[in-house]
N, C-alpha and C positions, 0 to 999 in steps of 0.2 A: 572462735575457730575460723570464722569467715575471715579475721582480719587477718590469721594467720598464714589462711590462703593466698591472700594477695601477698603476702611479703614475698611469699614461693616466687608466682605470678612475675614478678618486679625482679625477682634473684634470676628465675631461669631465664627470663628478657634479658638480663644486662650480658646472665654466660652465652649465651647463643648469639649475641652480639646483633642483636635483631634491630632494622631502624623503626622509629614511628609508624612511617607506613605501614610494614610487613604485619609489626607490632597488632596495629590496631586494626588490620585487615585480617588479621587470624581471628582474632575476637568477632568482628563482625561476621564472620562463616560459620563459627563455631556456637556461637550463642545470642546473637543478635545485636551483643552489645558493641560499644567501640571505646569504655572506663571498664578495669575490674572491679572496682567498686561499684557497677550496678550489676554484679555477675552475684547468681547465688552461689551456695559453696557448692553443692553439686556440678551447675556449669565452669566454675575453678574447676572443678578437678576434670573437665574435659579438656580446660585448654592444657592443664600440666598433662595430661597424657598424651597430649600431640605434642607439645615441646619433648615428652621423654622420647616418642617416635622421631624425632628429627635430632637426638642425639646427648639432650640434656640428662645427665643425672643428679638427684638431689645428693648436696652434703648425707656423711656416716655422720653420726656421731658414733665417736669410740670411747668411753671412759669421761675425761675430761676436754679432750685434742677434739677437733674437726675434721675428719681426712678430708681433701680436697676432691672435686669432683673425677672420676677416672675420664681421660682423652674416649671423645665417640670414634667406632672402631669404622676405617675405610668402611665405602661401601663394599658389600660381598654378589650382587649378584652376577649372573653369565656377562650380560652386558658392563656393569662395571668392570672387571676384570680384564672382558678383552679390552677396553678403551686402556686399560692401566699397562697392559704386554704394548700395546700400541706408542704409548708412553715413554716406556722404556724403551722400545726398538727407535725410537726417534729420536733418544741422547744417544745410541750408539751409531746413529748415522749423524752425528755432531747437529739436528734441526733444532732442540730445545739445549737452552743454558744447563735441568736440573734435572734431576731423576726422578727427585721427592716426591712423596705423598702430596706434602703439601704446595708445591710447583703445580703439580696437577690439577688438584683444587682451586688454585689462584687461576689456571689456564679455563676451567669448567664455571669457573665462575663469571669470566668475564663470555663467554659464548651463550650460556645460559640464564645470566640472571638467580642463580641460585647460589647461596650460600654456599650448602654441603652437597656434596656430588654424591653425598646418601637420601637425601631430599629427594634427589632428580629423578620423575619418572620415566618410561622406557624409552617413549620417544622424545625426552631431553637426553637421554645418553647415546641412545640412535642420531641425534643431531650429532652432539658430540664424538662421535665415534665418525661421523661423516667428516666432522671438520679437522679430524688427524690426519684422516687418509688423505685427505683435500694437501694438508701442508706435505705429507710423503712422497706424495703426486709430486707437490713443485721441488723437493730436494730427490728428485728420481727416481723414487721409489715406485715401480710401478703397483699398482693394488686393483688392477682389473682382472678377476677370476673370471669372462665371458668363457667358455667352453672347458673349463679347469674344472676335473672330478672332486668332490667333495672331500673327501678321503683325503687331498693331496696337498689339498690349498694349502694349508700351515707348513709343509714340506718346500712346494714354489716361494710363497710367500719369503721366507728366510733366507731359501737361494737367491734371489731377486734382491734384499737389503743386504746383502753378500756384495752381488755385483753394485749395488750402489756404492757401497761403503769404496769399497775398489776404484770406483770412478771419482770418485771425492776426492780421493789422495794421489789417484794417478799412479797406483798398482796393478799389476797384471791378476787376473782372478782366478785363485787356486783349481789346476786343472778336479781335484779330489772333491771340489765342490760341487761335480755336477753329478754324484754318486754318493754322497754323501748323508748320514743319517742327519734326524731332527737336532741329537743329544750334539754330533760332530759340528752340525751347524751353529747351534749356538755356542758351540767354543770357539769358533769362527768371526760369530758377531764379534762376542766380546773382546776376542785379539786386535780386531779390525775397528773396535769402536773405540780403543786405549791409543790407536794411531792418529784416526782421526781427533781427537779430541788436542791430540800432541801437535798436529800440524796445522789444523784451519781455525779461523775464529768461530766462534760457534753462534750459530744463528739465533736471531731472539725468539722467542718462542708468547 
């Protein structure tokens, strides 16, 4: 049964795409060891529970077939999400190449050091989430809330990538934007983000 562990062990390493280091430094946090092969089968099944927390599923067997393993689901918390709307509002002010899921992962992983940006605790997405506004800051977008009511931020905020978007292409900015709801504003972005994208190179991200 032990040996059957390790093959797991060695299966979820290859799918999680983990290096040596990471590899053998979760073992060593996790059960003192730095071989699966000196792990009992009980400390196996702790490191397979922190691989399934960071995203691994094992093969189904169905019948005779393997299903393969399902894609680990974006992260879901408050802070991932906002970095993810942040994401998005930054392809439609033409500052990132992609939209994707996985653009943004490649973008968190190189700021972070972590693989999956569901790995990444609060404050690696609090970095994260610094270092978006950081690049929104440099393509105009302003993101300083100082004396801005709670309640309104996300209402400013969109006006504000409104008037950025505008400044980028060198359009006048719809007088309707300055009355305008959250729902009106983001049909706003996105008209204005379909121009930018048509007229500027788009920044690398």
């Amino acid at each position: 049964m032990t040996r059957a562990a390790i093959a797991k062990v060695q299966i979820a390493r290859k799918e999680l795409g983990l290096e040596d280091d990471d590899y053998r430094a979760t073992l060593q946090r996790l059960t003192g060891q730095t071989s699966a092969k000196d792990c009992s089968e009980a400390q196996l099944g702790i490191v397979l529970d922190e691989f399934k927390r960071r995203g691994w599923q094992p093969r189904v067997v169905a019948g005779s077939k393997v299903a393969a393993p399902a894609a680990a689901k974006p992260a879901q918390s408050p802070a991932a999400k906002k970095a993810r709307a942040l994401w998005l509002s930054l392809w439609h002010l033409g500052a990132v190449r992609e939209r994707s899921e996985s653009a943004l992962e490649a973008f968190a992983k190189r700021q972070l050091r972590t693989d999956k940006l569901a790995w990444a605790d609060q404050q690696q997405i609090f970095r994260l989430i610094e270092a978006l506004k950081a690049m929104a800051t440099r393509h105009g977008w302003d993101q300083d809330m100082t004396g801005i009511g709670i309640s309104v931020q996300v209402v400013v905020l969109k006006r504000r990538l409104v008037h950025a978007q505008c400044a980028r292409i060198g359009c006048s900015v719809p007088y309707s934007a300055r009355s305008a709801t959250e729902h009106e504003l983001d049909t706003m972005i996105r008209e204005f983000g379909e121009l930018v994208r048509e007229k500027l190179p788009i920044a690398e991200d």
